[in-house]
C-alpha distance (Angstrom), angle and dihedral (degrees) to the residues before:
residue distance angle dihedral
X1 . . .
X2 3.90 . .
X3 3.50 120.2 .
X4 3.83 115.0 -123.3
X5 4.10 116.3 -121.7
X6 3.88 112.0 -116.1
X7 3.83 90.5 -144.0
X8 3.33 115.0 91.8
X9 3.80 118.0 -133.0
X10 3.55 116.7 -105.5
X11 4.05 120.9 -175.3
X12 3.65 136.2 -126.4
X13 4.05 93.8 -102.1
X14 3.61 94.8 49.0
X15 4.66 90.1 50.6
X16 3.50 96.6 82.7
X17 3.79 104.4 30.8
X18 4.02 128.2 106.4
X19 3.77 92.4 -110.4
X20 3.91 93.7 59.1
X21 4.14 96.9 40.8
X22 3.99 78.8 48.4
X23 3.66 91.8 47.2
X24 4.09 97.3 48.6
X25 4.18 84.4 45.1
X26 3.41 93.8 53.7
X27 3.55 93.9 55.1
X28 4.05 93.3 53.1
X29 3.57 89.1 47.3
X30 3.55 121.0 7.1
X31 4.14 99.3 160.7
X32 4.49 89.0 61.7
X33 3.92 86.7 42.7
X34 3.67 106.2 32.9
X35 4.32 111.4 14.2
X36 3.61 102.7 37.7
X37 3.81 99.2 53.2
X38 3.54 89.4 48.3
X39 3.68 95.3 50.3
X40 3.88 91.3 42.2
X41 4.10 84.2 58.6
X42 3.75 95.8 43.2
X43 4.05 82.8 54.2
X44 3.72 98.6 41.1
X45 3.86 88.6 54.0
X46 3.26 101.5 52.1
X47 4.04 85.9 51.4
X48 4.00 82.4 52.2
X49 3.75 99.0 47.2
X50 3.98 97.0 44.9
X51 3.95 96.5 76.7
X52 3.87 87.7 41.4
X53 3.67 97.7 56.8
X54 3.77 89.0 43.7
X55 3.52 93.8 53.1
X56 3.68 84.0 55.3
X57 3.88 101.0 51.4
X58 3.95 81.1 44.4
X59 3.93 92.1 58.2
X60 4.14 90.7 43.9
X61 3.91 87.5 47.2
X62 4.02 93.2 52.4
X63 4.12 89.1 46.8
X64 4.29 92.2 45.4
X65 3.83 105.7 39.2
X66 3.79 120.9 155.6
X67 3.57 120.2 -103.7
X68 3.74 124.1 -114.2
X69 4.20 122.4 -123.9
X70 4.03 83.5 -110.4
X71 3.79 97.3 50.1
X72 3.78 92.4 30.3
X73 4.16 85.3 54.6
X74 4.18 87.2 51.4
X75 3.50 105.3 48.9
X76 4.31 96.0 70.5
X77 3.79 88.8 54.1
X78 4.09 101.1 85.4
X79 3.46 88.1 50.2
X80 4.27 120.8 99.7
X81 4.28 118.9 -120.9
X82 3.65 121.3 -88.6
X83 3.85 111.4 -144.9
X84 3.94 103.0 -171.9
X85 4.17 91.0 -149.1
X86 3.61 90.4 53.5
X87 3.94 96.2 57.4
X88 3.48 88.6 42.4
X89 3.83 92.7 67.6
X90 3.75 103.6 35.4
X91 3.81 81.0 56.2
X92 4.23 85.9 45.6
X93 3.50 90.1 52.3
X94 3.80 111.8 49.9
X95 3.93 104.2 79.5
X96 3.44 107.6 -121.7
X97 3.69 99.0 179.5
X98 3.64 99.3 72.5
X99 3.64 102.1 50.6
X100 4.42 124.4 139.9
X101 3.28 124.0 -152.9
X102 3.41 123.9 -131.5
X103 3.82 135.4 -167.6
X104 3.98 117.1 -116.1
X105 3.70 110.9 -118.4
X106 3.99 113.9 -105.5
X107 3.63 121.8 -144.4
X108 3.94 122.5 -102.4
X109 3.27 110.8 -71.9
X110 3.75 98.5 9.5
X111 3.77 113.1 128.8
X112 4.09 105.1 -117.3
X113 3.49 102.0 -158.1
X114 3.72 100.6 -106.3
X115 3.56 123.2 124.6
């Protein structure tokens, strides 16, 4: 049985173009043709990406700032006094063992889950 060549065959349009010269370079040196470019980008974009993702931290920063004692001290003041006792007993005096439970109403046309 013949024995199959381990070349590939390559025609006489594709001898002279940039793809096979590239081709029969890579195989002489394939870490200057192949390795080092991609390394080179992997570096460059992390160069790239840096000042992006510290532009982004910078925008999250300016939205979430801490507050200061001053400002800190003025933000409870809108709000209305909680006396513990009192919501104790409005809780105490709603009855919340007789209770029914009723369905929301859907929209027309929106399926309500009954079948």
């Amino acid at each position: 049985m013949a024995v199959f060549q381990s070349k590939k065959y390559r025609g006489v349009a594709d001898a002279g173009s940039f793809a096979a010269k590239y081709r029969a370079m890579m195989a002489k040196h394939p870490f200057f043709l192949f390795g080092l470019p991609f390394m080179s980008i992997i570096v460059a974009g992390s160069f790239v990406l840096t000042p992006a993702t510290a532009i982004r931290y910078e925008r999250h920063d300016r939205k979430v700032r801490q507050l200061t004692r001053d400002e800190e001290l003025g933000v409870n003041k809108g709000g209305r006094k909680v006396n513990i006792k009192d919501e104790y007993y409005k809780l105490a005096a709603k009855d919340l063992d007789d209770w029914d439970q009723k369905r929301v109403k859907r929209l027309a046309g929106e399926n309500d889950g009954i079948l």
